[in-house]
VOLUM-675612 format. One record per residue (C-alpha): y, x, z; residue number from 1. Coordinates in pm, 1 decimal. Example, Ala and Ser with C-alpha at 12.3 -4.5 7.8 and 13.67 -1.06 7.14 Angstrom:
% VOLUM-675612
-450.0,1230.0,780.0,1
-106.0,1367.0,714.0,2
//
This chain:
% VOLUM-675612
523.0,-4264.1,-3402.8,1
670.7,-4386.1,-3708.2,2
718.4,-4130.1,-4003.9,3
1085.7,-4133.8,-4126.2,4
1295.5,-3903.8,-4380.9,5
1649.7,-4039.2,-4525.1,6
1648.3,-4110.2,-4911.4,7
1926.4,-3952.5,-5109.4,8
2072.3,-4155.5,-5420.8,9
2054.7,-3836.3,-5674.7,10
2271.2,-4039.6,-5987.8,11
2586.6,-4138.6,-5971.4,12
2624.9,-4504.1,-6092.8,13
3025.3,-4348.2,-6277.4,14
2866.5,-4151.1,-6530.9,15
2931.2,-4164.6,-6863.7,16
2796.8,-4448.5,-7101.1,17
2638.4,-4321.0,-7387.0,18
2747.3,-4412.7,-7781.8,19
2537.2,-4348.7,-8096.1,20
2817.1,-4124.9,-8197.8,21
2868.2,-3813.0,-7984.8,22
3130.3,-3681.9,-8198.3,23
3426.7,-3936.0,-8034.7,24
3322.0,-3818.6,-7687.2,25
3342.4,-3514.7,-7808.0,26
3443.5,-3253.7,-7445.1,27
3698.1,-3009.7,-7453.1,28
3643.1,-2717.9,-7757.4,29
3600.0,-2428.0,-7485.2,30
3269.7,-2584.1,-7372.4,31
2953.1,-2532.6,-7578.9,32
2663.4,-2662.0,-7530.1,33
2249.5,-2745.3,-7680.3,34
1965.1,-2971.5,-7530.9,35
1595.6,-2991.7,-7572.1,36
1317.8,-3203.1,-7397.6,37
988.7,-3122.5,-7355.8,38
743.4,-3357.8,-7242.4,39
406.8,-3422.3,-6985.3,40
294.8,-3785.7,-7019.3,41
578.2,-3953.0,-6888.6,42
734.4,-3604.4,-6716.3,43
1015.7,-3506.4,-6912.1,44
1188.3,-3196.5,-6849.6,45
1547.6,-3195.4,-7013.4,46
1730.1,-2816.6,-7065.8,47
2109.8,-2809.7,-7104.4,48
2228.8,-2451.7,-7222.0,49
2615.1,-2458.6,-7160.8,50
2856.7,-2176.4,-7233.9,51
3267.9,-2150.5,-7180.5,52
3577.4,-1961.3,-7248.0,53
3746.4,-1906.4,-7098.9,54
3554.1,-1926.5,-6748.0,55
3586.3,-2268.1,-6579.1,56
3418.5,-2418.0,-6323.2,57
3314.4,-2795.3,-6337.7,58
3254.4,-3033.1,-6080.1,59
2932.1,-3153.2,-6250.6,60
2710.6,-3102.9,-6558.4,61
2366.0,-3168.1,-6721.7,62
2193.5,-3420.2,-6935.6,63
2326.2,-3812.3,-6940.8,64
2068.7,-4030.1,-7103.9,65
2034.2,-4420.9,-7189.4,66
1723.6,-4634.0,-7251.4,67
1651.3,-4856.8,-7523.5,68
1843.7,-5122.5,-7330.6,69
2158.5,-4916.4,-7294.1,70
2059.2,-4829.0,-6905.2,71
2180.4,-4521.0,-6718.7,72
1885.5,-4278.8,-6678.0,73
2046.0,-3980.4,-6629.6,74
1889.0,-3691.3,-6477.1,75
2031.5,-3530.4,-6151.2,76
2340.2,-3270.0,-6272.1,77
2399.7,-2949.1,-6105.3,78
2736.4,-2939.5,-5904.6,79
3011.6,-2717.0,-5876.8,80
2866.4,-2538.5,-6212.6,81
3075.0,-2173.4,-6333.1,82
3091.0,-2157.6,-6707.8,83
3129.8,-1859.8,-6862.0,84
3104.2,-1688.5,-7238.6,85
2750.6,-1558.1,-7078.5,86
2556.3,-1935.6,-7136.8,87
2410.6,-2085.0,-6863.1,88
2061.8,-2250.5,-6847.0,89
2024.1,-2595.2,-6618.3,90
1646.1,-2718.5,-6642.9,91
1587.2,-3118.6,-6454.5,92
1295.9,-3247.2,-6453.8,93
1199.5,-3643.3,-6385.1,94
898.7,-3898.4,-6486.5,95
1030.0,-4183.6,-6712.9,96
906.5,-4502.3,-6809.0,97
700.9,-4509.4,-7184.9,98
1049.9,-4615.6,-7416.2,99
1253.7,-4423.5,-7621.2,100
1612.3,-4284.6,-7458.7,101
1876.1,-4092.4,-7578.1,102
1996.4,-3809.4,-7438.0,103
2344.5,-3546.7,-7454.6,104
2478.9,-3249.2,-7255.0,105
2764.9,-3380.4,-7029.7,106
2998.0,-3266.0,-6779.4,107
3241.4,-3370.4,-6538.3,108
3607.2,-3190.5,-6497.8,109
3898.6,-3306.7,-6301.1,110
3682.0,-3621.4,-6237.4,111
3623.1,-3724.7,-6586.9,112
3308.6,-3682.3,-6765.5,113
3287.3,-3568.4,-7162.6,114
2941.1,-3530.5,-7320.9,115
2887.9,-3231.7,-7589.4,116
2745.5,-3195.6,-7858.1,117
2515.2,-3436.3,-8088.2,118
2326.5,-3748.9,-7913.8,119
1967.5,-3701.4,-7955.1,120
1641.5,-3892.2,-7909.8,121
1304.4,-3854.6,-7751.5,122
1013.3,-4105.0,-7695.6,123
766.4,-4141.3,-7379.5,124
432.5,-4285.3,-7516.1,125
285.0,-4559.3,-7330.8,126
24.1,-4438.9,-7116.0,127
-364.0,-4414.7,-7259.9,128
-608.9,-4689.5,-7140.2,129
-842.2,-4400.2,-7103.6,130
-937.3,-4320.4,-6709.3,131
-784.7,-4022.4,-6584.1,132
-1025.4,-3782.9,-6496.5,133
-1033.8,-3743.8,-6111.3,134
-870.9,-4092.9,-6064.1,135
-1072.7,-4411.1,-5987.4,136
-972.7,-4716.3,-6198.1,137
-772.8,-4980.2,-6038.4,138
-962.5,-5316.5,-5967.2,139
-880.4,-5653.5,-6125.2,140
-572.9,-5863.9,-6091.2,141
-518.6,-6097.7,-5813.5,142
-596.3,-6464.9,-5800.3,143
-565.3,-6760.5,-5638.5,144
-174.8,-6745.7,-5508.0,145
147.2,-6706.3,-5738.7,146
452.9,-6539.2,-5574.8,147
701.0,-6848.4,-5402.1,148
1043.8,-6837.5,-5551.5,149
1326.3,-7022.8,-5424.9,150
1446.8,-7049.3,-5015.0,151
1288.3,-7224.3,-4770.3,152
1342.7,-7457.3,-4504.7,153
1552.9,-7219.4,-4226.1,154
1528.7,-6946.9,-4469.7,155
1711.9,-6812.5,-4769.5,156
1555.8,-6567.6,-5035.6,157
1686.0,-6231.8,-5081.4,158
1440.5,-6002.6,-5259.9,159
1087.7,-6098.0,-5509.4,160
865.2,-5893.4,-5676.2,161
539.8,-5993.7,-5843.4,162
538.4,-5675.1,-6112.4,163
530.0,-5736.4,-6430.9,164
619.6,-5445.7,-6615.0,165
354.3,-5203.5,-6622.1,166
459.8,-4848.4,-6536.6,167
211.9,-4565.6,-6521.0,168
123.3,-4310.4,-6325.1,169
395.3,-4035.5,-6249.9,170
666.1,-4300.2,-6383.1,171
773.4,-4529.3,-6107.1,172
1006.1,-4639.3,-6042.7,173
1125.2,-4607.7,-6374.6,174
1419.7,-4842.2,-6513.3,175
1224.1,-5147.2,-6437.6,176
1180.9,-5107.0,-6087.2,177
1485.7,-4861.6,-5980.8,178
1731.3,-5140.1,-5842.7,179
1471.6,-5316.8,-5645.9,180
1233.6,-5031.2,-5504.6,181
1218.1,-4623.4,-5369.3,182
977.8,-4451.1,-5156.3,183
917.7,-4212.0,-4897.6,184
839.0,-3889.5,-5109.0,185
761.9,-3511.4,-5041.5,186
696.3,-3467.0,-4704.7,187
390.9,-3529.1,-4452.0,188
302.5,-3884.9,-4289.6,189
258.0,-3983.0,-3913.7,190
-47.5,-3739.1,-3889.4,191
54.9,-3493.4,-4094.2,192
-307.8,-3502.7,-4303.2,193
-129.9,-3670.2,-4536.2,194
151.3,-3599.8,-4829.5,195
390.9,-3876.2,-4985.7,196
394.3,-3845.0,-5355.0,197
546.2,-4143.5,-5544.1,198
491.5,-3966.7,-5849.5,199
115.6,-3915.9,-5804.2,200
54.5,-4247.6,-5603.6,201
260.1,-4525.8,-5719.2,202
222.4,-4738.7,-6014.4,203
215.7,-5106.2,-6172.0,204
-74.3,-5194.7,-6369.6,205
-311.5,-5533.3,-6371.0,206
0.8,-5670.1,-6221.2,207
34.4,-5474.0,-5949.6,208
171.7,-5232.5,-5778.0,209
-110.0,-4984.3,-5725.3,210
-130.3,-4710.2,-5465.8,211
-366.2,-4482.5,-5564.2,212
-483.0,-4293.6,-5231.1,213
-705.5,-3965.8,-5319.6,214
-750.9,-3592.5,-5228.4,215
-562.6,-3351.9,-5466.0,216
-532.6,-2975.8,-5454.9,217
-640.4,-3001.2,-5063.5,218
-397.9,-3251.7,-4993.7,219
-447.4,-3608.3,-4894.9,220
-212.7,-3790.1,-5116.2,221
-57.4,-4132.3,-4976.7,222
283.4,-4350.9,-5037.1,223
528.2,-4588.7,-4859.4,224
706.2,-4813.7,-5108.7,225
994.1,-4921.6,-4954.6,226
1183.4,-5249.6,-5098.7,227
1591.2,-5250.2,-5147.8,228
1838.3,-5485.8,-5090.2,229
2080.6,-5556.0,-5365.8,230
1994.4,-5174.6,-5476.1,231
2015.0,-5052.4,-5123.6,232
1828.1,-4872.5,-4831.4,233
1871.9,-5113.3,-4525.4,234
1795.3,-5418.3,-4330.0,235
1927.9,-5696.5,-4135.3,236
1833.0,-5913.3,-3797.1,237
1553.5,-6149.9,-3842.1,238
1392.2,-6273.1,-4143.7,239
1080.5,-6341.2,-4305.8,240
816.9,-6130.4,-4525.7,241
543.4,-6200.6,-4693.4,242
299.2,-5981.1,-4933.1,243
3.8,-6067.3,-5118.0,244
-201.2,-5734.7,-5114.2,245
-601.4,-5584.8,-5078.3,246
-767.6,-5258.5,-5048.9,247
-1067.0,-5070.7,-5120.9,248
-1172.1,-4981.4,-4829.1,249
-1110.7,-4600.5,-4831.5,250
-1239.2,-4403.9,-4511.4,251
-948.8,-4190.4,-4304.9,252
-668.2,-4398.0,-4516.2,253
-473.3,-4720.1,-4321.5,254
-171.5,-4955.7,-4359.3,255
108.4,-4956.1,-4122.9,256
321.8,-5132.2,-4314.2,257
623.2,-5228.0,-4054.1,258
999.6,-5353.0,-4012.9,259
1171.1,-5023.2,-3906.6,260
1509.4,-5002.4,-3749.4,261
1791.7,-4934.7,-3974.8,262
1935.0,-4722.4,-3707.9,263
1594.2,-4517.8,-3717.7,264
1558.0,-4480.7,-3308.5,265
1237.2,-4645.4,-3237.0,266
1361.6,-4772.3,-2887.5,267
1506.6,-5031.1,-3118.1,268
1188.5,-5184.5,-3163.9,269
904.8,-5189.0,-3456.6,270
690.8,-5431.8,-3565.3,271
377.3,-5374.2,-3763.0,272
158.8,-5621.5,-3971.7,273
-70.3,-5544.0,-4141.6,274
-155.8,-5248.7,-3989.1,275
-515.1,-5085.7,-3974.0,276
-795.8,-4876.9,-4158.3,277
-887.6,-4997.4,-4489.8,278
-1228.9,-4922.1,-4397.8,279
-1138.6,-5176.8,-4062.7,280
-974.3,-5508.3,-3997.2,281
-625.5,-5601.9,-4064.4,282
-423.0,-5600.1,-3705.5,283
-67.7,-5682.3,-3606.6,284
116.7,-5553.0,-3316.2,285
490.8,-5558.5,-3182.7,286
646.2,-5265.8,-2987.0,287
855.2,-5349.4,-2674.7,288
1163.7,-5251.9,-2708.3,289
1358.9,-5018.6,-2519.5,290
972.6,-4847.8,-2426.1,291
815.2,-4839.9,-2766.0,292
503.1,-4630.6,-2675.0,293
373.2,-4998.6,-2530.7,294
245.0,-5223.6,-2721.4,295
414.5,-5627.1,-2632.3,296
162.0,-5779.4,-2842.1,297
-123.2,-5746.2,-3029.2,298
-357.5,-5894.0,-3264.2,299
-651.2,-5808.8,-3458.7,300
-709.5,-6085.5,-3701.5,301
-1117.0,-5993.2,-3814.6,302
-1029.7,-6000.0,-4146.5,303
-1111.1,-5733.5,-4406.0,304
-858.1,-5532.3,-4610.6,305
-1092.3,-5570.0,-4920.7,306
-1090.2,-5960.5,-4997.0,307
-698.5,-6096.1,-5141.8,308
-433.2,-6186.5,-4807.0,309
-109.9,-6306.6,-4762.4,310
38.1,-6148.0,-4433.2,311
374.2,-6286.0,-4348.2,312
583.1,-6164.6,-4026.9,313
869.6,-6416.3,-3920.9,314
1094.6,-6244.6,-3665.0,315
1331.2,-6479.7,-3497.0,316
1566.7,-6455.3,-3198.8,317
1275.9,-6648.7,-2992.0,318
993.9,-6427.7,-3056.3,319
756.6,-6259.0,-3394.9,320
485.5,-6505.3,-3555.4,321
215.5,-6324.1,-3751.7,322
40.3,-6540.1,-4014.4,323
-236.0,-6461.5,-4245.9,324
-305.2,-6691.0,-4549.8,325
-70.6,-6927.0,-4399.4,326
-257.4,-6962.2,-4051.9,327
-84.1,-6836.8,-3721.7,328
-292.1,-6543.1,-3609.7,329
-46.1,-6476.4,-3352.4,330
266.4,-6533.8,-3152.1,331
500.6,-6372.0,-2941.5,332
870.0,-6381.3,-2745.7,333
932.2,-6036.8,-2718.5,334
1181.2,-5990.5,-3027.8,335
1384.1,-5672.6,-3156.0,336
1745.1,-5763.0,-3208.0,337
1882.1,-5482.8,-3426.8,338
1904.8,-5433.5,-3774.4,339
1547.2,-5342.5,-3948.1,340
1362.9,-5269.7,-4321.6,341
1049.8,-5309.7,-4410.0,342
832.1,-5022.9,-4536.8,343
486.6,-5048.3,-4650.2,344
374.3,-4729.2,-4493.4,345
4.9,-4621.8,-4652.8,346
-137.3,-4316.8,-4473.9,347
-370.1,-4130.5,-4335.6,348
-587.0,-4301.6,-4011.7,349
-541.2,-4006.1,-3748.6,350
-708.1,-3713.7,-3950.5,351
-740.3,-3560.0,-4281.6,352
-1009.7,-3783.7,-4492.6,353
-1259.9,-3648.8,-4635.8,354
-1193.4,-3497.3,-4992.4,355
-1432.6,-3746.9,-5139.1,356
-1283.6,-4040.5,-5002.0,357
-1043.9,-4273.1,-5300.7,358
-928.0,-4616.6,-5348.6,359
-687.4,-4806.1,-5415.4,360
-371.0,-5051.6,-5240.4,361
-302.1,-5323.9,-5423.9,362
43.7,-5566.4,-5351.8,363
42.2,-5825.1,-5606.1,364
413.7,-5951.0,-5495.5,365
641.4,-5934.6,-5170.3,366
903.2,-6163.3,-5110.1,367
1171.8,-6124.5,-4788.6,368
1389.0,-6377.0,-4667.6,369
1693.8,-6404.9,-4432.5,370
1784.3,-6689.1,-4198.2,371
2010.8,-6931.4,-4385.2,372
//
């Protein structure tokens, strides 16, 4: 059964757009307030020390802050915050991109928010090229097939992502990646060996977006990216995926990376390709609707998780065509009709790996597509 927990959007896109000069935002002269940072790598932790009087009570406060390209970072506020003369401490933490950003106290009253106090500045180094201890070093870039752009023939592009911008460890997905990406995070996968952590899985180096699948602190740590359209969580009837992608193959660790109905009652249909053990063959299979537990079709292609592939699901009205490469490995006419998203669910295989076992996912790029 397919693993599933709603995302929440934490920022709110209204807030306040940051100016060198604090002092013309300046909030109303019974507020006080200071800020500090403190940094981890790329983990910032931001403190806002806020103090009023008289007492008030705002709808929202914390820390606003802007990247070097003027870009709303802000890190979640606190709502429905009492001030008093007595100041009061509100500590956010949140992994950030290597840049420089600014950063202010802010707050929003009456539904209007004022910053406080002086803008100030912190920087997020760009990550060492030394190995992490504990981590295994991602393999090479991929070769041999550059990410299609532009619609095809009975198909119109909607989403592409080959990534370019490196982001490290702990940092996705970071201003570059924000609009187009988010991930299952903080809670156990379809076996329950395994945790989602984007920050200690995801990131995009060699040109890729790495999934770095490991034991740490007793827990089996694995992701599931899951792509956005036009900034949102959702999907649509029928359309067309492809993703360029390898593994390492890593014992007790599999893909099951599968369109997922929007309305999240599996009755509605799933379909799953690739899907397998890394340490296995890459299989595709399509759940009959309406009595999921059975499997319509399925396919196990032969080919190995560790060499470069192009899987590609087309779901149409008339059936789901799996091809790998560009070769049909498979066909059916049993087709889900509702509304689904993809997710590129990496887990663990039925069991809690052993604490030795590491590797990596690679997805060099992912387009989707929607029937024109």
């Amino acid at each position: 059964m397919h693993a599933r927990r709603a995302l929440a959007t934490v920022m709110s896109s209204a807030l306040l757009a940051l100016v060198a000069a604090a002092p013309a935002h300046a909030a109303a002269p019974s507020i006080r307030a200071s800020t500090t940072v403190s940094l981890s790598g790329s983990t910032v932790t931001a403190k806002a020390v806020l103090s009023a009087s008289p007492s008030t009570t705002v709808e929202l406060a914390g820390v606003c802050a802007r990247d070097a390209q003027d870009r709303n970072v802000d890190f979640p506020p606190a709502a429905n915050v009492s001030l008093a003369r007595t100041a009061k401490t509100l500590t956010v933490t949140r992994a950030l991109a290597a840049g420089t950003y600014r950063y202010v106290a802010c707050v929003r009253a009456k539904g209007v928010w004022s910053t406080i106090g002086a803008v100030q500045s912190f920087t997020v180094a760009a990550p060492s090229s030394t190995p992490v201890p504990g981590l295994t070093p991602a393999p090479a870039a991929a070769t041999g097939s550059s990410m299609p752009t532009g619609d095809l023939p009975g198909w119109k592009q909607v989403f592409a992502d080959d990534f370019a911008t490196p982001v490290a460890l702990g940092g996705f997905p970071g201003p570059a990646y924000s609009a187009k990406w988010t991930s299952y995070d903080g809670f156990t996968d379809t076996s329950g060996a395994g945790s989602y952590s984007m920050s200690k899985v995801l990131s995009v180096q060699n040109g890729s977006l790495d999934l770095n699948l490991r034991t740490e602190g007793g827990k089996a740590l694995v992701a599931a990216p899951v792509p956005l359209q036009a900034g949102q969580w959702g999907g649509w009837a029928y359309g067309r995926y492809s993703v360029r992608f390898r593994a390492d193959a890593v014992p007790g660790y599999k893909t099951a990376w599968l369109l997922w109905p929007d309305s999240d009652d599996w009755n509605d249909g799933e379909i799953d390709f690739p899907e397998g053990e890394l340490s296995g063959s890459i299989e595709g299979f399509v759940h009959q609707p309406g009595n999921p537990s059975q499997n319509a079709f399925a396919v196990n292609t032969g080919a190995r998780y560790t060499a470069w592939h192009t899987a590609t699901i087309e779901w149409l009205p008339s059936g789901v065509t799996f091809l790998l490469d560009g070769r049909i490995v498979g066909t059916t006419r049993t087709s889900p009709s509702k509304a689904m998203h993809l997710v590129l669910q990496t887990e663990t295989a039925d069991g809690r790996p052993a604490a030795s076992a590491a590797g990596h996912v690679q997805i060099d790029w992912l387009t989707m597509y929607r029937r024109s």
